[in-house]
C-alpha positions in Angstrom: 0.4 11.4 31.0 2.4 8.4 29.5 3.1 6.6 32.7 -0.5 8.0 34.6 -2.6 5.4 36.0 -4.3 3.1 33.4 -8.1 2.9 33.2 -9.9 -0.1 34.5 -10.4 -1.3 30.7 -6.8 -1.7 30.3 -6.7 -3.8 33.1 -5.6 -8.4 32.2 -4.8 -11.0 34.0 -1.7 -12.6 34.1 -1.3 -15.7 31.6 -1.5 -19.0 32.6 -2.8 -22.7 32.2 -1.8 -25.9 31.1 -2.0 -25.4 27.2 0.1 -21.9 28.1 2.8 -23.9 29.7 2.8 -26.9 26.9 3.2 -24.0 24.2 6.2 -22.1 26.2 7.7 -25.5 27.1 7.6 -25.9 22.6 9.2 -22.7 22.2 11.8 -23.3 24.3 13.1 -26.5 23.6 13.3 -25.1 19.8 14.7 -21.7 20.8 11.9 -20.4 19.0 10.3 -16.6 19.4 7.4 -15.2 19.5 6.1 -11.4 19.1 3.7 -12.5 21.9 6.7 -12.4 24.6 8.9 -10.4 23.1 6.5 -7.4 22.8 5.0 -7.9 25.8 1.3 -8.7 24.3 -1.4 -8.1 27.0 -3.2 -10.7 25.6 -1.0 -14.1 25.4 -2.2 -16.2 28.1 -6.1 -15.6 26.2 -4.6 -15.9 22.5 -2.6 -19.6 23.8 -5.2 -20.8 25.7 -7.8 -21.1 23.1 -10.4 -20.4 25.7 -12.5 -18.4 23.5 -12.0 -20.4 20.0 -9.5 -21.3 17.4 -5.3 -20.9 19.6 -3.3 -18.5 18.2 0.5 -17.9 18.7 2.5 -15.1 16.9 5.9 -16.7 16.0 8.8 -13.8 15.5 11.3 -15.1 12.9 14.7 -14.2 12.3 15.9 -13.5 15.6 14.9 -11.2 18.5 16.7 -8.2 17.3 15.5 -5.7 14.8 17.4 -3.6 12.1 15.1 -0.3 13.6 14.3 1.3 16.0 10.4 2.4 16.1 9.7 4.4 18.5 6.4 2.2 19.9 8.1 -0.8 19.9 9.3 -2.9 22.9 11.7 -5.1 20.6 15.8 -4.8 20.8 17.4 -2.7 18.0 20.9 -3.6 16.5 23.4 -6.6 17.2 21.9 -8.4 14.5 22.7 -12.3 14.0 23.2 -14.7 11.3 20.0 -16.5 10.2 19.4 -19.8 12.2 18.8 -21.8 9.0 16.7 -24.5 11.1 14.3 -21.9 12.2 11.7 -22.6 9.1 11.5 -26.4 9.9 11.7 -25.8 13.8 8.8 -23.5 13.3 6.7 -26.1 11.6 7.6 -28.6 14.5 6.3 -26.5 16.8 3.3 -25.6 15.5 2.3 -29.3 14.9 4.1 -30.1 18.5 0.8 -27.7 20.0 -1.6 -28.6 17.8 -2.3 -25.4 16.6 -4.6 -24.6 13.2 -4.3 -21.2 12.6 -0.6 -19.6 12.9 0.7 -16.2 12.5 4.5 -15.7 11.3 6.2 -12.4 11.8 9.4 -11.1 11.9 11.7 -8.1 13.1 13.1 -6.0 10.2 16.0 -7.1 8.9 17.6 -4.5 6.6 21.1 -6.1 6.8 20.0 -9.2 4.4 20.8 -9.2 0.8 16.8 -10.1 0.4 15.6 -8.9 4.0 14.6 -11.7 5.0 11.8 -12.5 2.2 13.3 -15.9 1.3 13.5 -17.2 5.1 10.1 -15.8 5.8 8.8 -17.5 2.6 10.3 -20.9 3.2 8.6 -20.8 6.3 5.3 -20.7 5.4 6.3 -23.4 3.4 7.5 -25.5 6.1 4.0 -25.3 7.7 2.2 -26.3 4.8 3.9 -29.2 3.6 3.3 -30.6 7.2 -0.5 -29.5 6.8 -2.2 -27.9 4.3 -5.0 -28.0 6.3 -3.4 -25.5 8.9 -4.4 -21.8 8.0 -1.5 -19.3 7.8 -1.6 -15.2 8.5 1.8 -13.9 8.2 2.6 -10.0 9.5 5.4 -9.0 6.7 7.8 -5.9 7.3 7.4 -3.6 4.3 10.9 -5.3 2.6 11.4 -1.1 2.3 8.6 -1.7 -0.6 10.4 -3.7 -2.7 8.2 -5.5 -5.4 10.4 -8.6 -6.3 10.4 -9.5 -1.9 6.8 -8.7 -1.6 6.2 -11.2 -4.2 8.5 -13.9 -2.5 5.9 -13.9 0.3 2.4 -13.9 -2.1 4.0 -17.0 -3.9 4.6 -18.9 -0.8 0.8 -18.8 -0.7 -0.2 -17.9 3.2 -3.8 -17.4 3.9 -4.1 -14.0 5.0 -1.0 -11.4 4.3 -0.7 -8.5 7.2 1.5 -5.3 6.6 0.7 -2.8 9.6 0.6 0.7 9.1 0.3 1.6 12.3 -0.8 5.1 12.2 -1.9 8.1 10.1 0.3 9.7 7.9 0.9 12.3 9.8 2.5 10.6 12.6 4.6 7.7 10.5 7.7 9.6 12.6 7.8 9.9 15.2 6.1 6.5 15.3 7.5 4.5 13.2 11.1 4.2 12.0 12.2 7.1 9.1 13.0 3.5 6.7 9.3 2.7 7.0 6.5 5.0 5.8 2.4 5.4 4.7 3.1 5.3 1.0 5.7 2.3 1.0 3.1 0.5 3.7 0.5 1.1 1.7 1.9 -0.6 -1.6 2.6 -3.6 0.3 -1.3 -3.9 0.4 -1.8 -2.7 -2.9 0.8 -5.4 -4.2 -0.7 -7.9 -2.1 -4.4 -7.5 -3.1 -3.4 -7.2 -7.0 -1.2 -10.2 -7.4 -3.4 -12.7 -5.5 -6.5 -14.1 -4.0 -4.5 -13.6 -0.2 -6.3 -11.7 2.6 -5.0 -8.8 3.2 -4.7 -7.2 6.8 -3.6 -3.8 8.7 -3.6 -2.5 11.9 -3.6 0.8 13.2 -2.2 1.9 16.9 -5.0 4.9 18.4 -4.1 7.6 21.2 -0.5 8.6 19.5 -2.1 11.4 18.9 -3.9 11.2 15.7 -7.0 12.8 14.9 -10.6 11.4 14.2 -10.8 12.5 10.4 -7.1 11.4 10.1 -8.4 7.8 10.9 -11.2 8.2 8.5 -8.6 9.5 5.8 -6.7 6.4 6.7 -9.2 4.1 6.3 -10.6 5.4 3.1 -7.2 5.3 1.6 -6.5 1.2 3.2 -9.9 0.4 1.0 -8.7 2.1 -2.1 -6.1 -0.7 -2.0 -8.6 -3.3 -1.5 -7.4 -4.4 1.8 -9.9 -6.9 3.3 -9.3 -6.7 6.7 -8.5 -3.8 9.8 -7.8 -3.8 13.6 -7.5 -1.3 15.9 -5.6 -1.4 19.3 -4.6 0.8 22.2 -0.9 2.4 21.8 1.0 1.5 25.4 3.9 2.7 26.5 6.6 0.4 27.1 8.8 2.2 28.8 10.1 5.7 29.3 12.3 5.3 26.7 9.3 4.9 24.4 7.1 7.2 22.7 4.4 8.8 25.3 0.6 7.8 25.7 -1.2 10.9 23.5 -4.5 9.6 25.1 -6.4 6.2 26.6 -9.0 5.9 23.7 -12.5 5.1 25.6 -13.8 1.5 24.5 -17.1 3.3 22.7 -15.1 5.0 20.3 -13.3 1.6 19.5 -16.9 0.7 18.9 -17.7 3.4 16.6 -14.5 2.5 14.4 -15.7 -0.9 14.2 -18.8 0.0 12.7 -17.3 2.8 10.1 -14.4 0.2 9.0 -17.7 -2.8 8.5 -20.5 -0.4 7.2 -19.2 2.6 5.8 -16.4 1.5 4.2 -16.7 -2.6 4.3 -13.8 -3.8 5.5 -14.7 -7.4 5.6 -14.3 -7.4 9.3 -13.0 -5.2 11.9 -11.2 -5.9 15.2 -11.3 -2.9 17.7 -10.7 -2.4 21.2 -8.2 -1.4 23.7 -6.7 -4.6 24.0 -6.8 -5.4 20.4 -3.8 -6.5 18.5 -2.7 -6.9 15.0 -2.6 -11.1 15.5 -5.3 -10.4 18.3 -7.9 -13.7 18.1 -6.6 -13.9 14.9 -7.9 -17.5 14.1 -10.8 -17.0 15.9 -12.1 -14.0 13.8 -10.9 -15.5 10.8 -12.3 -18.4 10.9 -15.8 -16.3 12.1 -15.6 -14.1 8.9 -15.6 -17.1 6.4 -18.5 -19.0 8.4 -20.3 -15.5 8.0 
């Protein structure tokens, strides 16, 4: 089933505009990356446009390689490269060069580091708000293999809303995810997070891998017992035949009922969920929505 014909639901356009152009022109010039392109993100030309609210671009720091090899993901593994020390101030360039207010940060994994990257990621941040204090920041950390003293580097750089994806049930962490990451470490990311500071916290998880309805319960029962604030849920697609298969093509209703158990049952403060839905998704948009709400 992974490479049958996709349902009309699944179905985009191809990006395009003037404010996509201006933003790709940005990245260029700075030799900057972002998770939208590198991942292939269905929903880039919508996300840049800013057609529908606040823009949102997802820069990728630290290169465009990562230290593993998940088994969903369309980013190159291995051949890692030396830090581009410039990257934290070209970032902030960039985001003021496109006028952006809300930005999300992320970043491969990158294992090889003495500190895995924490300090760069932090310094980032840091970047972006000494420009503007005014512009709202949602960084997507790795799990830093669920090291304390590196999830910490990231809360005291003070972004607004701190996203650690855990991607799927416990169940299927392998043959997901990478055998370096897993549910418990992912989960005391969170539980760090939401302890040590005022931050949003954020998740995703990836449906039709396979994973069973009361495992998504389980999973979100267990996300709230470390207080995190906020939960997405997207459709898993196959990059390529190399990747992990397509398990199923969830039906948009049952993204609906998600929503509503992750708001009502359980109160996640909101809940992104639909096929297209990704982890930065509209991620100014909604969070700018919640706090008016």
């Amino acid at each position: 089933m992974s490479r049958s014909r996709k349902p009309d639901w699944l179905k985009t356009a191809p990006p395009s505009g003037e404010r996509f152009t201006d933003i790709k022109r940005s990245l260029r010039e700075r030799d900057l990356h972002t998770v939208c392109e590198e991942a292939n993100c269905p929903n880039m030309g919508e996300c840049w446009s800013g057609e529908s609210g606040p823009g949102t671009a997802t820069f990728m720091l630290m290169g465009d390689r990562c230290s593993r090899g998940c088994n969903f993901c369309d980013v190159e593994t291995g051949g890692m490269e030396a830090l581009d020390k410039e990257e934290p101030a070209n970032v902030a360039d960039a985001v003021a060069d496109i006028g952006l207010d809300y930005v999300v940060l992320t970043s491969v994994d990158r294992d090889d580091l003495p500190d895995q990257g924490a300090g760069h990621f932090a310094e980032t941040i840091r970047e972006i708000k000494r420009r503007d204090s005014d512009i709202l920041v949602e960084c997507l950390i790795p799990d830093f293999r669920g090291e304390p003293d590196l999830v910490r580097k990231i809360i005291d750089a003070e972004p607004d809303v701190l996203a650690h994806n855990i991607e799927t049930v416990d169940r299927l962490q392998w043959p997901v995810r990478d055998r370096r990451a897993g549910y418990e470490q992912s989960l005391s990311v969170l539980r760090q997070a939401s302890r040590e500071s005022d931050i949003f916290t954020k998740t995703s998880l990836m449906l039709g891998v396979g994973e069973y309805a009361h495992e998504v319960y389980q999973t979100l029962s267990d996300l709230r017992q470390v207080s995190t604030d906020i939960v997405t849920f997207g459709q898993y697609l196959q990059p390529s035949r190399s990747h992990l298969e397509v398990s199923e093509y969830v039906h948009p209703d049952v993204f609906d009922t998600w929503q509503r158990v992750a708001e009502e049952e359980f109160d996640f403060q909101y809940c992104a969920s639909g096929p297209m839905v990704r982890s930065s998704y509209r991620a100014g948009e909604l969070f700018v929505e919640s706090q008016l709400a």
